[in-house]
mmCIF file as gemmi writes it, N, C-alpha and C atoms, coordinates in Angstrom:
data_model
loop_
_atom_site.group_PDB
_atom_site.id
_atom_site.type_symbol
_atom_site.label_atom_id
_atom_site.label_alt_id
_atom_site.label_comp_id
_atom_site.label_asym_id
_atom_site.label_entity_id
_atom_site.label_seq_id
_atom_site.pdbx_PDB_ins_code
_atom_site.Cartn_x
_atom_site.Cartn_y
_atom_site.Cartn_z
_atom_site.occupancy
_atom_site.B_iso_or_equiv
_atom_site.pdbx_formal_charge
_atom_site.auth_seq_id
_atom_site.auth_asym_id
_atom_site.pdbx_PDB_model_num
ATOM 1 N N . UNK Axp A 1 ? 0.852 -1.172 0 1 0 ? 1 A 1
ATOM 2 C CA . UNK Axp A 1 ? 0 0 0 1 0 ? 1 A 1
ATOM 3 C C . UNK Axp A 1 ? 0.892 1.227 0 1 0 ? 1 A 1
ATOM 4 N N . UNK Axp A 2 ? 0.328 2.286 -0.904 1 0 ? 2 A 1
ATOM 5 C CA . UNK Axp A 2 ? 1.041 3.34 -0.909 1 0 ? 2 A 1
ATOM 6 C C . UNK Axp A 2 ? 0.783 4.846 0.145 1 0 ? 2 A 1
ATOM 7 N N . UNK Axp A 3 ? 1.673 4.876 0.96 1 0 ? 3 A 1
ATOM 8 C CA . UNK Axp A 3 ? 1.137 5.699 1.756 1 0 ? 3 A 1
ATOM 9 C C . UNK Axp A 3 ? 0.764 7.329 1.809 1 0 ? 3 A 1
ATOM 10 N N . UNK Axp A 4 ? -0.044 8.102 1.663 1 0 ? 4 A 1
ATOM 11 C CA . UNK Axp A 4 ? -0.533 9.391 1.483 1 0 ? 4 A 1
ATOM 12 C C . UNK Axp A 4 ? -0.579 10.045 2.417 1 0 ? 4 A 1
ATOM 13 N N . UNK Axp A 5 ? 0.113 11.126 2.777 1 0 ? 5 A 1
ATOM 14 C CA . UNK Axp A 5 ? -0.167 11.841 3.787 1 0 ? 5 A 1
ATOM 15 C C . UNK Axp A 5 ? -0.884 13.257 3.64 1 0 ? 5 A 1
ATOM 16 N N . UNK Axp A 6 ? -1.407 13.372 2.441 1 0 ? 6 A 1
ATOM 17 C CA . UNK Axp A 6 ? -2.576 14.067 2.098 1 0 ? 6 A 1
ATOM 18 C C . UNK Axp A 6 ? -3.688 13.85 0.878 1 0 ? 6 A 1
ATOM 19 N N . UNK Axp A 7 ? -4.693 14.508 0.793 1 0 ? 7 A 1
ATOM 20 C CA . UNK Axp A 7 ? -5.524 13.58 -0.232 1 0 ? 7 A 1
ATOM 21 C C . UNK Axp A 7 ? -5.156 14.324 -1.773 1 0 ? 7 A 1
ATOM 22 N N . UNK Axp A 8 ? -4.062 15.087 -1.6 1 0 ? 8 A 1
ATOM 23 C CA . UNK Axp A 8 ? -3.53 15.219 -3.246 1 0 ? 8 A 1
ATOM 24 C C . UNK Axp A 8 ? -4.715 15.785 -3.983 1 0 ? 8 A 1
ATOM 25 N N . UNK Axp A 9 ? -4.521 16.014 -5.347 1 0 ? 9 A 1
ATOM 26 C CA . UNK Axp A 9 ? -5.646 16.568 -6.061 1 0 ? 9 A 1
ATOM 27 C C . UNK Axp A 9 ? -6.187 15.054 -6.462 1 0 ? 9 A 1
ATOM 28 N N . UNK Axp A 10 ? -7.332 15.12 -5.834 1 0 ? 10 A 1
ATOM 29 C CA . UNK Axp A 10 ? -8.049 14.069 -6.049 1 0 ? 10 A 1
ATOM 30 C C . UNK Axp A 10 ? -9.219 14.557 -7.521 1 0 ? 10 A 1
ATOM 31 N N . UNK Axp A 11 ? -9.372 15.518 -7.475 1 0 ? 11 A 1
ATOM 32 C CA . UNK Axp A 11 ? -10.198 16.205 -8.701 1 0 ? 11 A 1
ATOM 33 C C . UNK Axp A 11 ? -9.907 15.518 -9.565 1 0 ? 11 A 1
ATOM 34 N N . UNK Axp A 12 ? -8.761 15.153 -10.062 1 0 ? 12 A 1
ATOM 35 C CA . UNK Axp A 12 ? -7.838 15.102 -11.219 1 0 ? 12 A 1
ATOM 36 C C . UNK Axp A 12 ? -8.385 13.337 -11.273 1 0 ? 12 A 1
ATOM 37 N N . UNK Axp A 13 ? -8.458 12.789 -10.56 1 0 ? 13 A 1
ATOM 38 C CA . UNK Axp A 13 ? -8.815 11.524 -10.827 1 0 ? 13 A 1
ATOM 39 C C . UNK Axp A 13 ? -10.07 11.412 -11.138 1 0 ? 13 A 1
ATOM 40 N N . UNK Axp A 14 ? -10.116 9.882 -12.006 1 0 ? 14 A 1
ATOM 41 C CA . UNK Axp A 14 ? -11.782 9.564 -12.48 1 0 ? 14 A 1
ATOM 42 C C . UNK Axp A 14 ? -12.158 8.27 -11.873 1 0 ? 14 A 1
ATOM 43 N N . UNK Axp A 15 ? -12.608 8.149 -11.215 1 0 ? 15 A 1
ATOM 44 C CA . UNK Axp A 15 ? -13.181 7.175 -10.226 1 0 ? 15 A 1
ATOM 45 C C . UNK Axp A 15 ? -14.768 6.581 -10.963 1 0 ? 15 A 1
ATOM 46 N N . UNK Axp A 16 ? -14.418 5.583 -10.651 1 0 ? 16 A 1
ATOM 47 C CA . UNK Axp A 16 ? -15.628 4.35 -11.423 1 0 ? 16 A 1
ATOM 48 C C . UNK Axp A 16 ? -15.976 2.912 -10.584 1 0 ? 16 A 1
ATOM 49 N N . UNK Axp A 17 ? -17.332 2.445 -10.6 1 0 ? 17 A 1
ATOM 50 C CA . UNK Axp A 17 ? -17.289 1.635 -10.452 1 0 ? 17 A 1
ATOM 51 C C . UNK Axp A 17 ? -17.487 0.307 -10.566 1 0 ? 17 A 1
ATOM 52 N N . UNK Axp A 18 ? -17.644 -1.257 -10.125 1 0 ? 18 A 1
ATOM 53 C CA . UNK Axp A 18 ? -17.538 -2.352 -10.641 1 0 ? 18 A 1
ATOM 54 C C . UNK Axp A 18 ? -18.579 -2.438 -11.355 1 0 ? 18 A 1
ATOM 55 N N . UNK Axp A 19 ? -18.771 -3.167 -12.128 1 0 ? 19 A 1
ATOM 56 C CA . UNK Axp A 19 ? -19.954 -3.706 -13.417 1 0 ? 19 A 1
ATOM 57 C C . UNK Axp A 19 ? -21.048 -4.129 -12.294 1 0 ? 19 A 1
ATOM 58 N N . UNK Axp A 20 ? -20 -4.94 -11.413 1 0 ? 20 A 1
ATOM 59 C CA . UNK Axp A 20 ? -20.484 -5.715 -10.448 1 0 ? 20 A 1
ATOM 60 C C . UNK Axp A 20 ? -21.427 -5.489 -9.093 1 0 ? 20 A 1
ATOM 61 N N . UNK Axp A 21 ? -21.415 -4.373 -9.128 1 0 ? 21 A 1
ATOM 62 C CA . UNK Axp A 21 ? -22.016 -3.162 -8.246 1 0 ? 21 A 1
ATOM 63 C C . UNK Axp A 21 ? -23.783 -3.503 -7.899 1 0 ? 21 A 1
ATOM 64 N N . UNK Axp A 22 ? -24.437 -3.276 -7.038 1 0 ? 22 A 1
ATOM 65 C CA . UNK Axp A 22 ? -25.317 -3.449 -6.681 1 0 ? 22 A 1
ATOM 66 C C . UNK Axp A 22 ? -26.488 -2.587 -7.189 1 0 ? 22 A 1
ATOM 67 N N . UNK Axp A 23 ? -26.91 -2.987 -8.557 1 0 ? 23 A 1
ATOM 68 C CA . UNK Axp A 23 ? -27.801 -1.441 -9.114 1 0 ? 23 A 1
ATOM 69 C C . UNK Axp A 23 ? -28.89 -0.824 -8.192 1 0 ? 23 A 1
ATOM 70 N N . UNK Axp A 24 ? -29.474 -1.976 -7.784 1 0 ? 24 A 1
ATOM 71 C CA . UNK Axp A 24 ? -30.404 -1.247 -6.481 1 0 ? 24 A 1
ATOM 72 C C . UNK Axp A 24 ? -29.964 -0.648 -5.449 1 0 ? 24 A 1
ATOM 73 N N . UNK Axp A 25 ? -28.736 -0.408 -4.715 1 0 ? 25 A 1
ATOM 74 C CA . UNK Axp A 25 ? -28.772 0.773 -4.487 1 0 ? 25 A 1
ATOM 75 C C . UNK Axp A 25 ? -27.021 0.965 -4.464 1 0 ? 25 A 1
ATOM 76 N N . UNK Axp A 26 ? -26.947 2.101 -5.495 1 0 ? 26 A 1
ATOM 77 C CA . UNK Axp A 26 ? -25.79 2.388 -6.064 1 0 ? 26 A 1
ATOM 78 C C . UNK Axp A 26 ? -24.221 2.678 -5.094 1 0 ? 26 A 1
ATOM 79 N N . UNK Axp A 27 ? -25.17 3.036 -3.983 1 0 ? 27 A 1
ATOM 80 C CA . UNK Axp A 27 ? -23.989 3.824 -2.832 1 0 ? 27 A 1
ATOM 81 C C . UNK Axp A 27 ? -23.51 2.377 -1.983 1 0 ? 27 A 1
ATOM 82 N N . UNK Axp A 28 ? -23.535 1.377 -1.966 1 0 ? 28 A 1
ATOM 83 C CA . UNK Axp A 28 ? -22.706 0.373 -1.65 1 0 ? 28 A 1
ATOM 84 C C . UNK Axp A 28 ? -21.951 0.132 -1.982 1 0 ? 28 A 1
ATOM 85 N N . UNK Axp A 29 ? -21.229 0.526 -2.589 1 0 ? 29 A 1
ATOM 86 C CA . UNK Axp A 29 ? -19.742 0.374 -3.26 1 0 ? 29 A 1
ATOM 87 C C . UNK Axp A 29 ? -18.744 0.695 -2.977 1 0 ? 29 A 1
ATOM 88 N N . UNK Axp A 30 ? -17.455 0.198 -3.431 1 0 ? 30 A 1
ATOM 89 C CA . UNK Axp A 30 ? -15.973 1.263 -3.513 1 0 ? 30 A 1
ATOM 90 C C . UNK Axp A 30 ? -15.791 1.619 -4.881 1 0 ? 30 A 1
ATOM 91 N N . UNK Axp A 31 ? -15.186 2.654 -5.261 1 0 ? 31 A 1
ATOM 92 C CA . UNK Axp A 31 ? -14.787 3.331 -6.275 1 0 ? 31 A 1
ATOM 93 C C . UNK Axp A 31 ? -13.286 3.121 -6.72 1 0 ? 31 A 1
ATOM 94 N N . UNK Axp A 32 ? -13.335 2.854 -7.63 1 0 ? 32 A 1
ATOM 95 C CA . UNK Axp A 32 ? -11.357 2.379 -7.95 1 0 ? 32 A 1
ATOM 96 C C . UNK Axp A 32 ? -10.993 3.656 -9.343 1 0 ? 32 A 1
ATOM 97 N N . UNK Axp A 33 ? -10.129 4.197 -8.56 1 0 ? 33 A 1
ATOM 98 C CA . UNK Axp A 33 ? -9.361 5.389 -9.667 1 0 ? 33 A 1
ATOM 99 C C . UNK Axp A 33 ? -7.895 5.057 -9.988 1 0 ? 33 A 1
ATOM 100 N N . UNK Axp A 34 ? -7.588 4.712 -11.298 1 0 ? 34 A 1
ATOM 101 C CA . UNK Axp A 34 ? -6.141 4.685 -11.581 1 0 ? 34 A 1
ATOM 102 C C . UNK Axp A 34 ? -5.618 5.369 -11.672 1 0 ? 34 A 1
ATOM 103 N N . UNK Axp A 35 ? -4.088 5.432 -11.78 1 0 ? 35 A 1
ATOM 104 C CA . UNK Axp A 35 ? -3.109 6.261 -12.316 1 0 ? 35 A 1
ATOM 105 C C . UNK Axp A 35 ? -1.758 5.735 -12.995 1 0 ? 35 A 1
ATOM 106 N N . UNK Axp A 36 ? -0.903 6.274 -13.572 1 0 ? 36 A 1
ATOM 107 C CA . UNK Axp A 36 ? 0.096 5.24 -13.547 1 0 ? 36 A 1
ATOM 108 C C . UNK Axp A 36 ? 0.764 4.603 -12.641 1 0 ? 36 A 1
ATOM 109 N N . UNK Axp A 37 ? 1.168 5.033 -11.607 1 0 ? 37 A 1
ATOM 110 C CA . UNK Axp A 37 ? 1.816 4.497 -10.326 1 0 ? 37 A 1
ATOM 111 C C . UNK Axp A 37 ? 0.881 3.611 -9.61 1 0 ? 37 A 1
ATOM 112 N N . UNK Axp A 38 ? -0.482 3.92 -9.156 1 0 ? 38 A 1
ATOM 113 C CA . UNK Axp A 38 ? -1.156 3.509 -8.261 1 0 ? 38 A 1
ATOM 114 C C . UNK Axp A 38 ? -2.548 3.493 -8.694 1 0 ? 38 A 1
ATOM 115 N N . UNK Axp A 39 ? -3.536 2.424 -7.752 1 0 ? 39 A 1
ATOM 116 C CA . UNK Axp A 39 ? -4.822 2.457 -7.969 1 0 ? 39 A 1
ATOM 117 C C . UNK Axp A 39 ? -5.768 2.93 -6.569 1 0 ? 39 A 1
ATOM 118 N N . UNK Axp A 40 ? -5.994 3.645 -6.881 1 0 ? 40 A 1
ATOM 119 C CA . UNK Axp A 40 ? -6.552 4.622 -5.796 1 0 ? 40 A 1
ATOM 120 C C . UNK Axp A 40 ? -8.173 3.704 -5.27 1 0 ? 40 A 1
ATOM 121 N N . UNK Axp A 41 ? -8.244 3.404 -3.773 1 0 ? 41 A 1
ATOM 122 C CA . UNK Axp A 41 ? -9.517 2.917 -3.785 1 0 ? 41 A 1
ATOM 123 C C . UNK Axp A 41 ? -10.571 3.921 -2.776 1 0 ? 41 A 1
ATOM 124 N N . UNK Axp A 42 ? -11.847 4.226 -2.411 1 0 ? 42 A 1
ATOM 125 C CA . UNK Axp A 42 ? -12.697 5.108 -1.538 1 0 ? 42 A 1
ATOM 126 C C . UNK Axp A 42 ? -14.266 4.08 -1.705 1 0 ? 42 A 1
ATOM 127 N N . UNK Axp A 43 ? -14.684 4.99 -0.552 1 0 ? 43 A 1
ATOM 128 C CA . UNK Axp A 43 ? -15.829 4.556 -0.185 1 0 ? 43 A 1
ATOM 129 C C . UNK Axp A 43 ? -17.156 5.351 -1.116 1 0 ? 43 A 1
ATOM 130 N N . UNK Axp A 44 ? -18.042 4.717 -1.493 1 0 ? 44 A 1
ATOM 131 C CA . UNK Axp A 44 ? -18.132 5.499 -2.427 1 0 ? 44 A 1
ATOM 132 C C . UNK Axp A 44 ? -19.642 6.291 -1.892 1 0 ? 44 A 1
ATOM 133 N N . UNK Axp A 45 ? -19.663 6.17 -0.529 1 0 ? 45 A 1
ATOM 134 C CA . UNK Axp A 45 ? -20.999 6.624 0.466 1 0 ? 45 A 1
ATOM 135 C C . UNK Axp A 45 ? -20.212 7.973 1.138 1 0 ? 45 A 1
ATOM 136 N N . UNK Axp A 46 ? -18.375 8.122 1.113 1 0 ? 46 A 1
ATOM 137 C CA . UNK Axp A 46 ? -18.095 9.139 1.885 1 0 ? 46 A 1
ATOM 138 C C . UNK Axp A 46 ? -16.684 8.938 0.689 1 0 ? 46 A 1
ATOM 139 N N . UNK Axp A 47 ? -17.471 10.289 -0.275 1 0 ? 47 A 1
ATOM 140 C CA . UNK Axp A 47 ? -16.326 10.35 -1.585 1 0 ? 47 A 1
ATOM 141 C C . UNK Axp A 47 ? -14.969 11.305 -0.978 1 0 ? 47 A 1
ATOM 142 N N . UNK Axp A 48 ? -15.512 12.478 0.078 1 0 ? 48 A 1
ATOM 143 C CA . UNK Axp A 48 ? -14.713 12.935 0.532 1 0 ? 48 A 1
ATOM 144 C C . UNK Axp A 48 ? -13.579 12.293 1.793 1 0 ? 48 A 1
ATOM 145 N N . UNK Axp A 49 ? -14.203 11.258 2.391 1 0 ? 49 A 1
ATOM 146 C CA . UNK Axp A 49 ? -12.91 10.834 3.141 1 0 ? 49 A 1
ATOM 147 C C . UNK Axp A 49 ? -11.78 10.181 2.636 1 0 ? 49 A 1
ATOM 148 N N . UNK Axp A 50 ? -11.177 9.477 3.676 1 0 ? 50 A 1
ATOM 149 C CA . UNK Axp A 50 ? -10.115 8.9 3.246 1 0 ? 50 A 1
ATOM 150 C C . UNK Axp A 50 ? -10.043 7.941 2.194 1 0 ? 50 A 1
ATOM 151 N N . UNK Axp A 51 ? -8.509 7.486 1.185 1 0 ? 51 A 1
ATOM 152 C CA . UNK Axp A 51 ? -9.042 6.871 0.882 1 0 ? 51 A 1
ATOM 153 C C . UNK Axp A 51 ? -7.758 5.609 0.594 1 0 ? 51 A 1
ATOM 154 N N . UNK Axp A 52 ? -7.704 4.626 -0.164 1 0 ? 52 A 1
ATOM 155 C CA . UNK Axp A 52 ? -6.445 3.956 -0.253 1 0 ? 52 A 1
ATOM 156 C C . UNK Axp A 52 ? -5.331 3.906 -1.553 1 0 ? 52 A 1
ATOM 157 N N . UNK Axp A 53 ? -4.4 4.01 -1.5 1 0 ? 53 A 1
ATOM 158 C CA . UNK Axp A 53 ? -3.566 3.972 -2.714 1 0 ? 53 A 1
ATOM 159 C C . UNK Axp A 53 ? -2.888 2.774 -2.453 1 0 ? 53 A 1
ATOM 160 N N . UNK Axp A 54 ? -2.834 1.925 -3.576 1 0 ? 54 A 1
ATOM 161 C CA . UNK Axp A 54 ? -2.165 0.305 -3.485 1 0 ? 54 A 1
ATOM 162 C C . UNK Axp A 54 ? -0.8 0.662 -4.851 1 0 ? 54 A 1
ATOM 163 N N . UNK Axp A 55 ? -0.233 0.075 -4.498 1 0 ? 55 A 1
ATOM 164 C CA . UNK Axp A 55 ? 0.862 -0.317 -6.579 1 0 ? 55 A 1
ATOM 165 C C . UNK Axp A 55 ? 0.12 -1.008 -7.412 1 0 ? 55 A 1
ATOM 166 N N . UNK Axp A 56 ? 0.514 -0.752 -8.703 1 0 ? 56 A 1
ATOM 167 C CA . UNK Axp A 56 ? -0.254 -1.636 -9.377 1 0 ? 56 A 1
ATOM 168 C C . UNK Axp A 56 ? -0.012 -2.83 -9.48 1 0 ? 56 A 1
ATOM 169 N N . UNK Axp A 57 ? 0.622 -3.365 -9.116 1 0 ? 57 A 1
ATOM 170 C CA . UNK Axp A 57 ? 1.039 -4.83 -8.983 1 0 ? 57 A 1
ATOM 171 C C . UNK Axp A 57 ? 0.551 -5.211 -7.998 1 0 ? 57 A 1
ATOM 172 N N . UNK Axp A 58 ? 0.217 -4.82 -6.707 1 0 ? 58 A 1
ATOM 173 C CA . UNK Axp A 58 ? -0.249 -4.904 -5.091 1 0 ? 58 A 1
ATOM 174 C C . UNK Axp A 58 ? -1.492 -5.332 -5.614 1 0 ? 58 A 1
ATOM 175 N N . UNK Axp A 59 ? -2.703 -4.167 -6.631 1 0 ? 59 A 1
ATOM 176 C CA . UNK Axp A 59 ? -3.812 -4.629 -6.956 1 0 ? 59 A 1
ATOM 177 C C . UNK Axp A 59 ? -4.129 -5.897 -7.645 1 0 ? 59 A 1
ATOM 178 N N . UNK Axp A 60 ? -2.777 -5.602 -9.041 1 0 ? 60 A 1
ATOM 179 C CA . UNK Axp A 60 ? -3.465 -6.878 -9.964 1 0 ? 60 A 1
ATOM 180 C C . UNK Axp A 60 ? -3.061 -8.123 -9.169 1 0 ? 60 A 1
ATOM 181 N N . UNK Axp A 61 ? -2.168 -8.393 -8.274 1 0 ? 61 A 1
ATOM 182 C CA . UNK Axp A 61 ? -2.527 -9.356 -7.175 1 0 ? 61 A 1
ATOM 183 C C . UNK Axp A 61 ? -3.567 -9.766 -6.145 1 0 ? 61 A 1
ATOM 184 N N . UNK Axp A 62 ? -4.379 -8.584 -6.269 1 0 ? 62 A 1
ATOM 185 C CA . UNK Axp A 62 ? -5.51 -8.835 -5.397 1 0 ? 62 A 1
ATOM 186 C C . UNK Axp A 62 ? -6.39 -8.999 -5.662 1 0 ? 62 A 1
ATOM 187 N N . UNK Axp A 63 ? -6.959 -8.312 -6.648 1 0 ? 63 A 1
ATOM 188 C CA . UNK Axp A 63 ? -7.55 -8.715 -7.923 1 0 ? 63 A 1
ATOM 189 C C . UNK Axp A 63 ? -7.581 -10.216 -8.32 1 0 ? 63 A 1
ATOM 190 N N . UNK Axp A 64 ? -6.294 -10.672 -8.644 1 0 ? 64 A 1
ATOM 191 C CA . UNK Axp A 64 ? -6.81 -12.17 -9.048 1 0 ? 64 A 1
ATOM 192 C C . UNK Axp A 64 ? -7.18 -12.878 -8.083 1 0 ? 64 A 1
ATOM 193 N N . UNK Axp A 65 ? -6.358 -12.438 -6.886 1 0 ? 65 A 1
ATOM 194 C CA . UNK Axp A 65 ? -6.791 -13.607 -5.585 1 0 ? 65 A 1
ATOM 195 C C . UNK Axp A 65 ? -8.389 -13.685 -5.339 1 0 ? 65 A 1
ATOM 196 N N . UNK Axp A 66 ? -9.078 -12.278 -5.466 1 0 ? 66 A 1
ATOM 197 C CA . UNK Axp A 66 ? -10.326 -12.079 -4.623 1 0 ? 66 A 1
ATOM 198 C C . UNK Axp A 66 ? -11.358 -12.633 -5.988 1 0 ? 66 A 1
ATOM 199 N N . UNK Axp A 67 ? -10.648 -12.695 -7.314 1 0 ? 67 A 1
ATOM 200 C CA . UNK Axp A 67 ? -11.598 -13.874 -8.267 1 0 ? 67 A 1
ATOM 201 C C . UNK Axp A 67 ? -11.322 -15.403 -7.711 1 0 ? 67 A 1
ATOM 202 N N . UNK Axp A 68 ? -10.84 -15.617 -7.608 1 0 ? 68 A 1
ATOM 203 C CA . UNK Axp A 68 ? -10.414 -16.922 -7.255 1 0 ? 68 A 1
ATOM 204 C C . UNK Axp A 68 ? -11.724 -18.089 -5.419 1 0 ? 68 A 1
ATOM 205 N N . UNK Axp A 69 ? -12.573 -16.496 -5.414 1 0 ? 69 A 1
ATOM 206 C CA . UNK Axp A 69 ? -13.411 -16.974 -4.233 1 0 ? 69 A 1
ATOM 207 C C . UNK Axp A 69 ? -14.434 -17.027 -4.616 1 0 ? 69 A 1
């Protein structure tokens, strides 16, 4: 995990979320924003709090693991 000690221009990012997402009611989710370095993750009920930055390798490892259940 990449550590942030402020929330940076978060503006600048485009945050989206899973296909997989719960259409009935939309605000259950997390939001995943890339970049080149990192994949930015938030809550997507509190867009303004905190939020997580992983490597991209950290993700696409987690990523496959959490298909794998």
């Amino acid at each position: 995990m990449i550590s942030e000690t402020s929330a940076g221009d978060a503006s600048r990012l485009q945050w989206f979320k899973s296909s997989y997402s719960d259409s009935s009611n939309s605000n259950e989710c997390v939001e995943v924003a890339t970049t080149l370095d990192a994949v930015h993750v938030r809550d997507s009920k509190n867009i303004h709090g905190p939020r997580l930055a992983f490597a991209s390798g950290a993700w696409a490892d987690f990523t496959s693991y959490a298909s794998k259940g």
